[in-house]
Structure formats: structure tokens, C-alpha cells
ZAMARGU-4260 file (C-alpha; in steps of 0.2 Angstrom, whole numbers, plus 5000, padded with zeros to 4 digits):
<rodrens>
0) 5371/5509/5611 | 5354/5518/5604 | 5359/5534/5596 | 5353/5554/5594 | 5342/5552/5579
5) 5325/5545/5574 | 5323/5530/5562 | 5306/5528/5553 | 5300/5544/5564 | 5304/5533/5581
10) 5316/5538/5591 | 5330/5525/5593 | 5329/5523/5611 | 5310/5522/5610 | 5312/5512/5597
15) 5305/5494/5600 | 5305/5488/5583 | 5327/5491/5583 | 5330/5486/5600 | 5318/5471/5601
20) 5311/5465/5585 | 5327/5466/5575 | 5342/5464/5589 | 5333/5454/5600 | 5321/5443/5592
25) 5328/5441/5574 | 5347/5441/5577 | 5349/5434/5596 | 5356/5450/5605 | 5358/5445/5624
30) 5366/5461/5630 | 5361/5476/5637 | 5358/5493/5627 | 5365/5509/5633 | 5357/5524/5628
35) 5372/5539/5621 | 5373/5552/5632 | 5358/5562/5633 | 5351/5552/5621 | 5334/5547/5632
40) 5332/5569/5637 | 5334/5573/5618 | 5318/5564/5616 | 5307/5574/5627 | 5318/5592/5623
45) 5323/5588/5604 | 5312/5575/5597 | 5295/5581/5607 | 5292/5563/5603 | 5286/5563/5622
50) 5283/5578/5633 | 5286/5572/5649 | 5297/5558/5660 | 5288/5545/5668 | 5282/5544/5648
55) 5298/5543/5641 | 5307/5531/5653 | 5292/5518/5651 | 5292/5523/5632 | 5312/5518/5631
60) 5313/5502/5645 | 5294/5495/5635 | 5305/5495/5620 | 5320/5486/5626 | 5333/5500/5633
65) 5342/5493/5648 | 5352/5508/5654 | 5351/5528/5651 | 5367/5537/5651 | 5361/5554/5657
70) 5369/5570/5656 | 5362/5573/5677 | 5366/5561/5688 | 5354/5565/5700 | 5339/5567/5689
75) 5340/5558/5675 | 5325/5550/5665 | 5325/5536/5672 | 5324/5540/5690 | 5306/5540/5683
80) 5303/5520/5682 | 5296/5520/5700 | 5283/5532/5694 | 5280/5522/5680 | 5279/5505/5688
85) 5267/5514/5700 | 5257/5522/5686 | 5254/5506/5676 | 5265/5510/5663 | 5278/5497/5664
90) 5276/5480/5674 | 5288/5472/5684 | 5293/5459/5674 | 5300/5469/5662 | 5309/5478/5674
95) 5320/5464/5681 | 5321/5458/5663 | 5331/5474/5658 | 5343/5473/5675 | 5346/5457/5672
100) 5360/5458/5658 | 5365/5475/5669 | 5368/5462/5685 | 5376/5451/5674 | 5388/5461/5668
105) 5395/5466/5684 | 5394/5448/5691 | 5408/5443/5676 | 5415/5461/5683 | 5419/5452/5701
110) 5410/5468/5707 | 5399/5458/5720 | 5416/5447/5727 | 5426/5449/5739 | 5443/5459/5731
115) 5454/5445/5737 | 5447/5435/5723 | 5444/5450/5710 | 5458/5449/5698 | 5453/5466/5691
120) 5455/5472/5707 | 5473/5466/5705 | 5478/5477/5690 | 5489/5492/5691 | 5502/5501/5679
125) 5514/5487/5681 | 5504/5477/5672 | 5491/5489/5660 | 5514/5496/5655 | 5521/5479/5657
130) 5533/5474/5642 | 5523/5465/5632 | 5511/5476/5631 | 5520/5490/5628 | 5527/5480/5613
135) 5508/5477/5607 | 5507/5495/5607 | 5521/5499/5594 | 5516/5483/5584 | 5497/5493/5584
140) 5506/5509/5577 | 5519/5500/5566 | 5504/5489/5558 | 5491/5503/5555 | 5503/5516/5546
145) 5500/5518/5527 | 5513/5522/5514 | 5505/5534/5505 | 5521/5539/5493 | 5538/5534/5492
150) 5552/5538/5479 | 5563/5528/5485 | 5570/5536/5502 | 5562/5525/5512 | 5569/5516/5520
155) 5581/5528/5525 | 5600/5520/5519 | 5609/5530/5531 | 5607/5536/5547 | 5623/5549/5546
160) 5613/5562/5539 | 5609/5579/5546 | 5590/5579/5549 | 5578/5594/5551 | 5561/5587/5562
165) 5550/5599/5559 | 5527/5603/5560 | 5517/5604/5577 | 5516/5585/5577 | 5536/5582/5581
170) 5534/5583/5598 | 5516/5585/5605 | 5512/5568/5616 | 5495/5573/5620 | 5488/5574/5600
175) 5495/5557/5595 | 5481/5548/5606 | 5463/5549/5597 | 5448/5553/5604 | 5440/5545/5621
180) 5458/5537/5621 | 5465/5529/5638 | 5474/5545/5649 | 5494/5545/5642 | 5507/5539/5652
185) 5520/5552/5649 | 5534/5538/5658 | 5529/5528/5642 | 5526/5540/5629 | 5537/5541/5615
190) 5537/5555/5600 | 5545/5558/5583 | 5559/5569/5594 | 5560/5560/5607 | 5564/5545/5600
195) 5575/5552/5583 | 5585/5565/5593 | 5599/5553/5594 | 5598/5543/5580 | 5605/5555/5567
200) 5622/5562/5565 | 5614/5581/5568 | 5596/5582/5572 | 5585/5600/5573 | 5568/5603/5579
205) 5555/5616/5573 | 5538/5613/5578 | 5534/5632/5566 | 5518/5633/5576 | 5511/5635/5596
210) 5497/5620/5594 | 5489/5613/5579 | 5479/5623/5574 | 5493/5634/5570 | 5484/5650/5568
215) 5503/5658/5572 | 5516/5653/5561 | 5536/5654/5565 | 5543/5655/5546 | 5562/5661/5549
220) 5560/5646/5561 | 5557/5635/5551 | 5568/5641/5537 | 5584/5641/5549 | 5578/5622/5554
225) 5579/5615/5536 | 5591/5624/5525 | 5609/5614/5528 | 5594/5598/5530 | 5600/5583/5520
230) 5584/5576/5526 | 5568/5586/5530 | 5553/5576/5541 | 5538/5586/5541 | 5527/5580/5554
235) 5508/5588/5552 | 5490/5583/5557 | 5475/5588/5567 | 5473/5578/5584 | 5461/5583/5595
240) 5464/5600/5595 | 5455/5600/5578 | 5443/5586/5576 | 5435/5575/5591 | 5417/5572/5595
245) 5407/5590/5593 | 5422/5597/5585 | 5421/5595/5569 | 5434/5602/5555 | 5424/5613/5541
250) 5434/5606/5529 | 5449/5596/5522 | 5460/5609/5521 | 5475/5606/5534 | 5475/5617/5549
255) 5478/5636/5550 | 5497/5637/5541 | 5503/5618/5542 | 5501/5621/5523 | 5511/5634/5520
260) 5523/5626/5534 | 5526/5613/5520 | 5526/5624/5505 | 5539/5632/5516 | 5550/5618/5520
265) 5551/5611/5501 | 5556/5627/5496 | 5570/5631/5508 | 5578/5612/5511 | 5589/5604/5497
270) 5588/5587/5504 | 5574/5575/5504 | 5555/5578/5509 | 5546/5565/5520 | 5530/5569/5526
275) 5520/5559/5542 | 5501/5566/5543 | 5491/5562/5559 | 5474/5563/5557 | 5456/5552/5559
280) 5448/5561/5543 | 5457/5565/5528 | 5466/5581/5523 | 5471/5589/5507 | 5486/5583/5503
285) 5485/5584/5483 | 5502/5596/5484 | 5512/5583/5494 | 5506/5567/5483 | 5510/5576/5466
290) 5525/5587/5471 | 5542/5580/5465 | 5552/5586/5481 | 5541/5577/5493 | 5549/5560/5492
295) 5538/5551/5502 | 5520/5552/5513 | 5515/5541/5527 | 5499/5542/5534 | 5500/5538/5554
300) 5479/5539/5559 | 5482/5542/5580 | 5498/5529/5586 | 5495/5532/5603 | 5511/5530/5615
305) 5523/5520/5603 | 5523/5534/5592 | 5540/5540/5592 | 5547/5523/5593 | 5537/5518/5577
310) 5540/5530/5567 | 5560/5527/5570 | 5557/5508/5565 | 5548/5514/5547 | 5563/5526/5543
315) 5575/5515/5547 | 5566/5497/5543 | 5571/5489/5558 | 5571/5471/5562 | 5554/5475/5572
320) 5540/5465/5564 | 5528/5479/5555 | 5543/5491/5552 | 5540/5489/5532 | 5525/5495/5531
325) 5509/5486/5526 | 5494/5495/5530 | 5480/5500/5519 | 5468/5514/5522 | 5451/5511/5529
330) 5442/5525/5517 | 5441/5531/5501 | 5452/5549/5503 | 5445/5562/5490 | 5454/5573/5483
335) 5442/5587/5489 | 5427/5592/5498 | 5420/5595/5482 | 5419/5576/5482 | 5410/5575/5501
340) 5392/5576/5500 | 5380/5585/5510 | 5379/5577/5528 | 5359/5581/5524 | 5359/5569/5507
345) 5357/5552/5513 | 5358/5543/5496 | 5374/5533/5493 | 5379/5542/5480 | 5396/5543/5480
350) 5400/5537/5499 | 5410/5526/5501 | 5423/5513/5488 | 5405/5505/5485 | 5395/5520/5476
355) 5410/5532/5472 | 5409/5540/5456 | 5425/5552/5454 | 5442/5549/5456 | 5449/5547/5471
360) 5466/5555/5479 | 5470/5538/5487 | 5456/5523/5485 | 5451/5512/5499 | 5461/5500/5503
365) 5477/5507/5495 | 5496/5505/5504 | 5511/5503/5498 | 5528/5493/5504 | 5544/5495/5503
370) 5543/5477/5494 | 5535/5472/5479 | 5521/5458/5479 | 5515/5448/5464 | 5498/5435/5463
375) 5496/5423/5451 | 5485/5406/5451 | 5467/5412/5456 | 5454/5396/5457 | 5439/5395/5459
380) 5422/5387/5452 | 5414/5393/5438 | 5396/5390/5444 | 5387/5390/5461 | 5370/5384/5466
385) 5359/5399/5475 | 5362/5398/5493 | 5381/5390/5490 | 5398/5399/5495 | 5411/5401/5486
390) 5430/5396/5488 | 5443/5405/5480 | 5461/5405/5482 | 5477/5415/5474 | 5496/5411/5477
395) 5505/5428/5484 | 5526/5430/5483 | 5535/5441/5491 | 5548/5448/5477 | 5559/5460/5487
400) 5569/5465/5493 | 5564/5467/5510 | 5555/5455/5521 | 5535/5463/5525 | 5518/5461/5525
405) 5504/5460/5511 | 5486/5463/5514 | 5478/5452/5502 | 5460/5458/5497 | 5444/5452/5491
410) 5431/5462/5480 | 5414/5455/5472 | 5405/5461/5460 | 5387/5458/5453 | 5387/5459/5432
415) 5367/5460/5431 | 5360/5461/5446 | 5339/5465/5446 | 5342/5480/5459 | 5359/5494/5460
420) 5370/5485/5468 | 5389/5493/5475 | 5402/5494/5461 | 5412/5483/5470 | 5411/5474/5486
425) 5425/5468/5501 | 5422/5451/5505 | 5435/5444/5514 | 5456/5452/5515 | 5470/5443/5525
430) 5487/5451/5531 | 5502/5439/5530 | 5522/5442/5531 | 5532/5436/5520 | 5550/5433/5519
435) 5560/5438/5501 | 5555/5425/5488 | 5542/5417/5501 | 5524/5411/5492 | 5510/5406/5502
440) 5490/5402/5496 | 5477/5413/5502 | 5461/5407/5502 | 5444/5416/5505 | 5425/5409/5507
445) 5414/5419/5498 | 5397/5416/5509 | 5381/5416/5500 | 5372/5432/5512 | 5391/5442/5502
450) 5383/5437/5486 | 5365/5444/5492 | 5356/5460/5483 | 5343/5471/5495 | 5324/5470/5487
455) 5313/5482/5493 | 5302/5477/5502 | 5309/5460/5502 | 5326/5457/5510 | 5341/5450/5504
460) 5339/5439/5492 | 5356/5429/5482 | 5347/5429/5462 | 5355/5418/5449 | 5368/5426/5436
465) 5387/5431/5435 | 5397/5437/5446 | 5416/5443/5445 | 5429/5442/5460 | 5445/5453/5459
470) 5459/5447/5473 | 5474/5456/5473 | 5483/5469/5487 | 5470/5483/5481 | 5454/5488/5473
475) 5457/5484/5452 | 5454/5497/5440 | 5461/5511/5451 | 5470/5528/5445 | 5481/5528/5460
480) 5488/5510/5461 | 5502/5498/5470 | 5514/5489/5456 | 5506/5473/5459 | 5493/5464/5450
485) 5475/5459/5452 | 5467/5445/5447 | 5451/5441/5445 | 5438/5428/5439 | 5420/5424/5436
490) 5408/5412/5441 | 5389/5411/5438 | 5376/5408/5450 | 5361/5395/5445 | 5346/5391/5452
495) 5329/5400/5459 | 5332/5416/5470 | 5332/5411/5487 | 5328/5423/5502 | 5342/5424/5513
500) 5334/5433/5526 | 5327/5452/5531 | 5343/5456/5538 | 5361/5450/5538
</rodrens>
């Protein structure tokens, strides 16, 4: 798909040097491109790039655009080709070459078949909900959760307890699925309430606010839910009442009075604290990591339909593959906006686990388990030729005292590079489960375009010199850490630079 914005003062979608030189011609693309919704107007009405249509839909099909998603149906752009093929501004050949990949497409779709031998045509809710893949769906939501925090609660010990489920995401179906997400099946839809109401000895719900963006908050409500509580769990988050495509959150902070909800809830319970966020984007959320009364944090993204369900196999650590959790975090989460740079400021500067400077609240790649890992026996080569890979292997043990899963990761890192180069690089991670006391090898191939440095003006080149690897269940060297160890070692490239190529 060929975006909103300009690159090099083109437009993407008019863009012939992206769409064919590069993705074509350099690195073998064979499918179609799709322009983003109103992607091929914006160029007449944003970008002025062109000033009319029969222009801009040659412009866009000249330079490798096979398809316009338009915001009118009935007169789009590219209801201009005819005039364009009329005018000598685009030649026939061309045109079937873009509609070929188009007809393709919906020949491999069955759409030209008769519907007797379509087996799309065949698919319904009995199959889309079948068993199986309802169990994929909890084995999604179980596997992408991330233990932020734990004191120990989790897993819960006992289920006779007297629980208080309170915050606007206990019980809201339609904000646990993320943005352009499938439509929910209420039949199949589980949530925190629904599937804890009658797990627990005594269960209350207080959701404290109407919606999520809790600009009204109930406070007696919420005080009455959680003051006998032996067990407080404070569901918060966003959803896409508060952040999906053109609606963007000004901020970190957590919605309206879902703060304050939690400031509220460690002041009037006695018992334990856990807190499940769901959001895309981090949140500010420095209160709940440091606060001693919140005993544990589990950061849940969007879990779709098995929500409920999952979250009942974390508390408990059910038999259910996945329920200890094992998940890492996809970004680095700062501990403020003050550590966000300006959308305008393109440099690198402190984007990203690569060119962050400051410390974060929780670094990429972070998760913890209610088991401990440990690593040991990392081999590898101490010298490569320019152009080689690299293989390098580490032993893993599961020490208990719960069977789970460790997402073993691999991070580069170039000692005297000619150019900047990230601080450190992932090149390669592997999830595994592993039973108490089991150990089992993981190994990675380092490949020489991972060990590559951008040149101006040059490409990626691999140069010769030293390089360090770290593998361990997170990044090394981090403020916020897991118990167990990374390793490293270092190996030195030899040889002559070698050009690896202008892209890779």
C-alpha cells in the first residue's frame, strides 16, 4: 500500500522510483500495490503535485500503482485511465500489466468459479467459531500478555477469596478488539466479568466510569466495591474509544479519571492490587510500577474475544499452554512524554531501543514469568570473514517453579563502526516452553546484511572490526530488568568491506 506522504518531494503513489525501481526491479515484488484511502485525491487536493485527473491517474499507474482505494466510488481518480489511454498518456500495455496481478488475485480467490467448487464460498460461523479456532484465539491473547510487575500474587494461590473487579475495561466487549479488527461475536465473547464471576468465593463489579474515556467518575462506587476486597483487580485502558486511526491520544496520561480510579482503589482496599492495562500505545503508569500496594501489572495490548477467558488462565495459571505468562513488549515504554519526540523531528534520536538515550519505564523486549530462567554456554567464533554469517548458540533452563515459556533474544552490537550505528541491534529471538528443570540449545544465525552499517551514499556495506552479541531473555544493561542473565560474546570481522547491497 502507497501512503499519504511525499518521499524525496514525490508523492508515494506517483512514486515510480518506490513502487518500481526498488520494489519491483531491485527486490522481486510480483504483487499489486493499493493506494491508502484517498491516497491518489490527496495528490491533486494536498500535495498539488498534479492539478488535475487524467494527470494524476497516468502519473500513479506510469509509476507502478495497480489499484486506487478511493474515498467516492463513483468518481474516483482512476475512472480517468480511459481518458488517459485516449490522450496518450498511458499505453495499453501497461494497463493490462497493472490488472494483471489484480485478475490474479481473484482467480486464487475462486471469484471467476462456479460456487460449487469455491471453498471460500463454503465458509460460515461454524467454521470462522469452530473449536479450534476459538482455542487459537485464547492461545493469541494468553501468548501476547506481558508481566509488567509481580510481587508475588500471581499466580493467585487461592481462589476463595472475596474479589473486587473493578475500571471500564471489566466488562466492555467491544474495546478489547483493536482497530479495523474483525466485527465481535457476542455468542463467543468473553470478558474479565464474564468469565471470573464465578470463579471466586464472592465476586463485585464496578466499572467507576460510563465508557473509557471516563470523563464521569463514580467514586462511592467504587469505594463500596473494594473495601472488604481481599483481592482488588483493576482493569484500565483506552480501546478505541480513545485511540484508533484519526484518533489520536494527546498524551500518555490514562484516560479522564482512570488515574484517579486506581489512586482510589489502593487507598480504600486492604487486600492485594493487580492491575490489567489494555491499550496499543503506552500509558503513564510510573504510579502503579513503583507503588508498593500494587502487587502486580499485566499489560494485555487488545486480546480480542478470549479475553475474559485468558485473563482467568493468568490468575490462576491454568494448565492452558500460555497461562504463565511469557510475553515481551514490542516498544520501548517511556516513562513520559517528555521522552516522545516531536512527530515533526524525523532524526532517530531517541526512537526506538536502537537510538534511545534516557531511561526507560519498561525497555523493549521486557516480560517477566512467574518462573525463573537462567543461560549459560554461549559459543560462537571469534572471527568472521566479510560477507560470512555468524552462529551462535546458548543453553536455556527453566528453574521453576512453574512450567512456561522463555523468549530467548538476540542483540548486536558494532564496537567501531565508520558510521552511527544503533546501540544495539535485535537479530534473531526464539519462544520455547519449558518444563521445570528442562534445558534445551538455542541457536541463532547472525546473517552478514544484520552485521551491515548504512553509507551514505553507498549502501549497506559489512566493514571489518569487532562486534559484541548479548543473548539472554532481554536487552543487557537495563535499569528495569528480569532476574536472569545475559550473556554475551565477541567476535571480529576480517577482510575488505563488501557492499551488500542498496537495500536490504
Amino acid at each position: 500500500m502507497c501512503s499519504y506522504n511525499k518521499i524525496n518531494g514525490i508523492p508515494a503513489c506517483a512514486n515510480q522510483k518506490l513502487l518500481t525501481s526498488i520494489a519491483r526491479e531491485e527486490m522481486g515484488f510480483t504483487g499489486y500495490f493499493i493506494s491508502d484511502q484517498g491516497a491518489v485525491e490527496n495528490i491533486i487536493s494536498a500535495h498539488k503535485y498534479f492539478n488535475n485527473s487524467v494527470d494524476t491517474a497516468a502519473g500513479c499507474l506510469n509509476a507502478g500503482l495497480n489499484l486506487e482505494l478511493s474515498n467516492s466510488i463513483d468518481n474516483n481518480v482512476f475512472t480517468y485511465l480511459g481518458d488517459a489511454l485516449n490522450a496518450g498518456k498511458i499505453d495499453k500495455s501497461t494497463l493490462y500489466e497493472r490488472a494483471k496481478p489484480l485478475f490474479y488475485t481473484r482467480m486464487r480467490l475462486g471469484e471467476f468459479d462456479p460456487a460449487e467448487m469455491d471453498p471460500y464460498s463454503k465458509l460460515d460461523l461454524s467454521v470462522v467459531q469452530s473449536e479450534e479456532h476459538r482455542s487459537i484465539s485464547l492461545d493469541a491473547a494468553l501468548r501476547s500478555f506481558v508481566l509488567l510487575r509481580n510481587d508475588g500474587v500471581l499466580p493467585l494461590k487461592t481462589l476463595d477469596l472475596n474479589v473486587a473487579l473493578v475500571g471500564p475495561m471489566a466488562d466492555n466487549p467491544s474495546q478489547q478488539f483493536g482497530d479495523y479488527s474483525a466485527d465481535m461475536e457476542s455468542e463467543f465473547t468473553t470478558t474479565p466479568l464474564s468469565s471470573l464471576k464465578s470463579v471466586f468465593s464472592q465476586v463485585t463489579h464496578e466499572s467507576g466510569c460510563v465508557d473509557n474515556k471516563c470523563a464521569f467518575y463514580y467514586r462511592g462506587r467504587v469505594k463500596k466495591a473494594v473495601e472488604s476486597a481481599d483481592l482488588a483487580v483493576v482493569f484500565l485502558g483506552t480501546g478505541n474509544d480513545v485511540e484508533s486511526e484519526g484518533n489520536d491520544r494527546a498524551n500518555m496520561e490514562l484516560p479522564g479519571f482512570q488515574a484517579q480510579l486506581l489512586y482510589d482503589v489502593v487507598e480504600f482496599t486492604q487486600g492485594s492490587v493487580v492491575l490489567f492495562l489494555f491499550n496499543a500505545g503506552p500509558v503513564n503508569i510510573t504510579f502503579a510500577k513503583y507503588h508498593p500496594r500494587i502487587s502486580a501489572i499485566v499489560e494485555c495490548f487488545f486480546p480480542a474475544q478470549a479475553t475474559g477467558d485468558a485473563v482467568k488462565a493468568l490468575l490462576s495459571n491454568s494448565p492452558i499452554a500460555g497461562s504463565n505468562p511469557g510475553g515481551r513488549l514490542p516498544f520501548t515504554w517511556p516513562a513520559s512524554l517528555n521522552d516522545v519526540p516531536p512527530i515533526t523531528n524525523y532524526s532517530m534520536v531517541n526512537r526506538t531501543y536502537r537510538y534511545f538515550e534516557g531511561v526507560p519505564l519498561y525497555p523493549f523486549g521486557y516480560g517477566l514469568s512467574f518462573s525463573a530462567f537462567a543461560y549459560n554456554g554461549i559459543t560462537l567464533n571469534q572471527s568472521i570473514h566479510v560477507g560470512d554469517n555468524l552462529t551462535v548458540s546458548v543453553t536455556v533452563k527453566n528453574l521453576g517453579p512453574y512450567d512456561g515459556d522463555e523468549v530467548t533474544q538476540a542483540y548486536l552490537q558494532w564496537l567501531n563502526a565508520s558510521v552511527l550505528t544503533p546501540h544495539l541491534q535485535l537479530v534473531g529471538f526464539e519462544r520455547n516452553s519449558l518444563r521445570v528443570g528442562e534445558q534445551r540449545q538455542v541457536q541463532f544465525t547472525v546473517t552478514s546484511s544484520q552485521m551491515a552499517v548504512y553509507v551514505e551514499d553507498k549502501g549497506f556495506i559489512v566493514e571489518p572490526g569487532p562486534m559484541r552479541i548479548y543473548v539472554g531473555g532481554q536487552q543487557p544493561n537495563q535499569e528495569t530488568h528480569i532476574d536472569s542473565n545475559v550473556l554475551h560474546g565477541c567476535f571480529t570481522i576480517v577482510g575488505q568491506s563488501k557492499l551488500i547491497g542498496q537495500y536490504i
